[in-house]
C-alpha positions in Angstrom: 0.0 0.0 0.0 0.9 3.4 -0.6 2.5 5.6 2.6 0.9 8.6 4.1 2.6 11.6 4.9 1.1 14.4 7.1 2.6 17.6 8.4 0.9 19.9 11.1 2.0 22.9 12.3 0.7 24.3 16.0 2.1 26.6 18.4 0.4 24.8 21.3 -0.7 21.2 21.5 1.4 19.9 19.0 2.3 17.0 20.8 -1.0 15.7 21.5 -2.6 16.3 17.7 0.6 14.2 16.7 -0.5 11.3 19.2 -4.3 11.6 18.3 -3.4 11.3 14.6 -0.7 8.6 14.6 -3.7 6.6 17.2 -5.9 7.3 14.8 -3.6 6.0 11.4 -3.5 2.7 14.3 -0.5 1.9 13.0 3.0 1.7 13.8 4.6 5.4 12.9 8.2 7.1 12.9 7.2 10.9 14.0 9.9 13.7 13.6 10.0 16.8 16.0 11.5 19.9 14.7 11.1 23.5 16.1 12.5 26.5 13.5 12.0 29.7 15.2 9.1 30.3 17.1 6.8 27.5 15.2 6.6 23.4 16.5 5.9 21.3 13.3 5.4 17.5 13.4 6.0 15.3 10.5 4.7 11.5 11.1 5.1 8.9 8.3 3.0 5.9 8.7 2.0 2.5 6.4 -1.2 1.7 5.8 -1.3 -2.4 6.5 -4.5 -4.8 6.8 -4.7 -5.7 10.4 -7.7 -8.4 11.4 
């Protein structure tokens, strides 16, 4: 299957949006953390896989 990719970009909360969205992919995710000036983005790369 093909790989998401999503990016979000918060001042505040970042860190639970990330955790909502990679619980909500319910998959196991790789998420980066990277502050540039003043702004918190998140970068989480997941596989979509058949799970029964």
């Amino acid at each position: 299957m093909k790989s998401r990719e999503a990016t979000w970009t918060s001042q505040s909360g970042t860190e639970m949006l990330a955790r909502r969205m990679t619980s909500w992919a319910g998959a196991p995710s790789t998420c980066r953390f990277s502050v540039k000036n003043t702004r918190t983005s998140w970068t989480c790369h997941w596989r979509k896989e058949k799970v029964f």
